[in-house]
N, C-alpha and C positions, 0 to 999 in steps of 0.2 A: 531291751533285755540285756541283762549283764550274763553272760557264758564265764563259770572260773572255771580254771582248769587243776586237775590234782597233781600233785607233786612228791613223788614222780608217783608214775604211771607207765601201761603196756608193758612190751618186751623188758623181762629179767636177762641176767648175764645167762644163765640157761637155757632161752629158748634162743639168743640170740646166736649161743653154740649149738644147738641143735640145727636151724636154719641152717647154719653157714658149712656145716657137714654137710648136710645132703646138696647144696650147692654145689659143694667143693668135690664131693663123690661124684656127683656128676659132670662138671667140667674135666675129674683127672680120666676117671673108666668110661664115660659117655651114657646116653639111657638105654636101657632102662635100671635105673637103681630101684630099690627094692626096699620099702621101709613097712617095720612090721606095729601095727596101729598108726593112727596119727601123730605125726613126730610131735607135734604139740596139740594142745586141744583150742584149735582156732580153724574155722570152712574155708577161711581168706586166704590163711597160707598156705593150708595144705591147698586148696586149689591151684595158686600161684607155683605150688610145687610141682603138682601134676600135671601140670602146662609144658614144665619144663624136662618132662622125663622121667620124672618118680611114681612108681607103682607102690599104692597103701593094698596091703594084706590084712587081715585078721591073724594069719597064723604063719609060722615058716614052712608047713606042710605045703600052702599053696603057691612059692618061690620057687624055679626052675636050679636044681641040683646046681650048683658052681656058683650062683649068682650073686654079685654086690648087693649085698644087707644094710639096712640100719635098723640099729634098735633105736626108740622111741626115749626122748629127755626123761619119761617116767621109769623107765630101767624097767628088766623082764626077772623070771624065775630061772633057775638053776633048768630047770627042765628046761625053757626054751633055749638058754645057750646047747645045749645037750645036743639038741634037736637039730640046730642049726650045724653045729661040727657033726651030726651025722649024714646031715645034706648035702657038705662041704662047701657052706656056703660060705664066701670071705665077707666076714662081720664088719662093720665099723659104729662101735657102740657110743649111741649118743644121749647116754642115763645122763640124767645132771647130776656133776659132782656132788652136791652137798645132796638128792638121794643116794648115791651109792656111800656117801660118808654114813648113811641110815642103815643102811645093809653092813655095811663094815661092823657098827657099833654092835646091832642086833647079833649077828653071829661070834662076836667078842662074847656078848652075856650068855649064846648058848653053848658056847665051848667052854665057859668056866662053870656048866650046871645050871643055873636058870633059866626058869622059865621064862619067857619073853611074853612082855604085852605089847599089842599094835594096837596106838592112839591113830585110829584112821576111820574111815568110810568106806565099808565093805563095795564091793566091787570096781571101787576107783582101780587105772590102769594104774597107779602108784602102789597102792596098797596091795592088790595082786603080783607085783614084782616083787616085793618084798617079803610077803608072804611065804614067797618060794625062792627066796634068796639064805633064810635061817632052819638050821636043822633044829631038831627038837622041838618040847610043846611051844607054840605061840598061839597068845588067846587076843581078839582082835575086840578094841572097845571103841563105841561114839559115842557114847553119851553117859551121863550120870549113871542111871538106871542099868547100861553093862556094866559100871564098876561096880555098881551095891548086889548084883547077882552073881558076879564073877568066884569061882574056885578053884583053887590052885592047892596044886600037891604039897607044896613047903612054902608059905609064906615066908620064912627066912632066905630061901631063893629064889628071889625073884626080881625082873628086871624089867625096865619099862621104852621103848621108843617111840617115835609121833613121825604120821605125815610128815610131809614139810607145807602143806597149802590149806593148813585148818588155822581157822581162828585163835588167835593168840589168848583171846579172852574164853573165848570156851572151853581151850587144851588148857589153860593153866585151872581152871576149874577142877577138870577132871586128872589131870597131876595131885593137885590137891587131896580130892577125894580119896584115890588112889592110895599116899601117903597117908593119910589118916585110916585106912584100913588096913594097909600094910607098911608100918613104921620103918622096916629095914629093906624096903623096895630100892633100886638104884635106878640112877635114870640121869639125860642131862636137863636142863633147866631147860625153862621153855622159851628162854632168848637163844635158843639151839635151833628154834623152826627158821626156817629159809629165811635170811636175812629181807629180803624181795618183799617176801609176804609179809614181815610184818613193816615194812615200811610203808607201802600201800594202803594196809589196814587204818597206819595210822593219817596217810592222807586224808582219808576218806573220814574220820574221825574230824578234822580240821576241816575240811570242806562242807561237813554238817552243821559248822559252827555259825557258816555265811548264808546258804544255799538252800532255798525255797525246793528243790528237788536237784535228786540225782540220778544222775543216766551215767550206769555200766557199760561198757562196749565189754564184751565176750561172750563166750558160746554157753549155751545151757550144759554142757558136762564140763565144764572148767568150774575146778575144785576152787582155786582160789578168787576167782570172778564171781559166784554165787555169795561168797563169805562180805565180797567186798558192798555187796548189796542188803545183805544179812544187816551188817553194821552198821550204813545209813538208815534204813528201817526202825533198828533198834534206837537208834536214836531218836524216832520219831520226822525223822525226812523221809516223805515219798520218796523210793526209789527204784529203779526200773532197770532189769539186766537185759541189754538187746544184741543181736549179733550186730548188727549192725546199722546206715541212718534210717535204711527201712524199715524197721522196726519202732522207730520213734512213731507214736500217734498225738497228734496235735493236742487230742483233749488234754494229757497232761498238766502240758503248760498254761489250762485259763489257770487267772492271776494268780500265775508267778512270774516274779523277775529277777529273780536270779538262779542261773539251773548252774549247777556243779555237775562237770564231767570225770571220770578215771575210765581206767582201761584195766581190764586183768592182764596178767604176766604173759600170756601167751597172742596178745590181742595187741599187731599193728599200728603207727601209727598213723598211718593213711585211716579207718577207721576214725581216732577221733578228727581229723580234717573234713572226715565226707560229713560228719555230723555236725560241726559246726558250721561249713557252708550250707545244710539243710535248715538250720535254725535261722539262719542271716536272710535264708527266702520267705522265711514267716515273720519278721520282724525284723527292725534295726537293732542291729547286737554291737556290745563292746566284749574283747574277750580281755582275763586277767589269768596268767599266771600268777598261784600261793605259791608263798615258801615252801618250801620243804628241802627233804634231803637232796645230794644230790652223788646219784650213785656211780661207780668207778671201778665195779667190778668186771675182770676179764678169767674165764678160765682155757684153760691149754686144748687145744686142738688136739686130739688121737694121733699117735704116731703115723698113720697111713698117708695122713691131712698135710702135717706139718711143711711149712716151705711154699704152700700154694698159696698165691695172694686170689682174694677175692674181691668183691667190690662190699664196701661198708653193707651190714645188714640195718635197716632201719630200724631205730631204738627210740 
């Protein structure tokens, strides 16, 4: 059996800052640090995190008054920072830059008077930060069907932002749409989603091209690990989103031979190893790295962080 691997794949420069915060929070203050949701949405690291001293909350209500915080790479709402400086807790927020560049944009169009639309999936931890990161109306769309029912008070103002972990090919659909019902809508293009995601997308695209089936490594609520399953599928390759090698069932693989692996953005790459040694005990495998990009992005550590070496986060 030939194993290809996607290119690239796993850990974004976002989750990779995110990990290395709550690392580095707790090497500088000690544990218990305090991180509010999943800093990312992966069992593996948050586990590995909580081994290490880190307590996941749902809420800042249930944090001990003073305590080392982190906010979650999906960024929170104006209320939760609120909440948090009413608890005095010392924050160190680990939103991924390019969402808080989504928050910035959003509240740029509702201070100049537009209304604001979110290109998201309601209840994601991303779109709920955001949600509550822009004053004024904001009206939240997934699909076709919310834009052809959507109503707004002035179509001449009005403005549009996106996730960052939706399908490149779905959002520019619904961008599309959008503009054709409301011609003088403003918004940025949709090579504006998370660089990450769509390069991923597009592996997985390229790995369709070879690959009798594909296996996702990430968690069933990782936004952009479902999309990258979405796109094999659509393509017409079986593909299969697992956390992990247990999750693999042999019947897949009768004849096929060649499986194509990726990882979503928040998904380890110890994950794709333990899956390729589980395929190497059901059959003799060759593995192949594809081409593809190869990424080089770093973003800045929070000023609280800055100066503390940690040891390389697996990428």
């Amino acid at each position: 059996m030939k194993i290809l691997l996607a290119q690239p794949r796993g850990f974004c420069a976002g989750v990779v800052r995110a990990v290395e915060i709550v690392e580095l929070a707790l090497k500088k203050y000690g544990p218990p640090v305090y991180v509010r949701h999943e800093i990312v949405h992966n069992k593996r690291v948050v586990e590995d995190l909580r081994a290490k001293g880190a307590v996941f909350v749902d809420e800042v209500d249930a944090i001990p008054a003073g305590a080392i915080t982190v906010f979650s790479a999906h960024g929170v709402s104006r209320k939760v920072v609120s909440d948090s400086g009413d608890r005095g807790l010392e924050v160190i927020d680990a939103t991924c830059p390019l969402v808080a560049r989504v928050h910035t944009e959003g509240q740029r169009y509702a201070m100049a008077g537009h209304e604001v639309v979110l290109i998201g999936h309601a209840g994601h931890a991303e779109v709920e930060g955001t949600l509550g990161q822009i004053d004024g109306t904001v009206h939240l769309v997934g699909s076709l069907g919310d834009v052809e029912k959507l109503e707004v008070k002035d179509p001449d103002r009005l403005a549009y932002v996106t996730q960052t972990t939706l399908s490149v090919d779905d959002t520019r659909e619904i961008i599309s749409t959008l503009k054709d019902r409301f011609p003088k809508i403003h918004g940025p293009d949709v090579k504006d989603i998370c660089y990450a995601t769509q390069n991923r997308q597009q592996a997985v695209r390229d790995l369709a091209q070879k690959a009798d089936i594909i296996l996702v490594l990430g968690a069933k609520n990782s936004s952009n690990s479902n999309r990258l399953r979405e796109i094999g599928a659509d393509l017409d390759v079986p593909s299969y989103l697992i956390d992990d090698a247990e999750g693999l069932k042999a019947e897949w693989l009768e004849g096929k031979s060649v499986v194509g692996i990726t990882a979503g953005a928040s998904a380890p790459e110890a994950l794709v190893d333990e899956l390729i040694s589980k395929l190497s005990t059901l059959c003799e495998t060759e593995v192949e790295m594809l081409d593809g990009v190869t990424e080089n992005i770093h973003f800045k550590l929070p000023r609280q962080l800055r100066g503390f070496v940690n040891s390389p986060v697996s990428a």
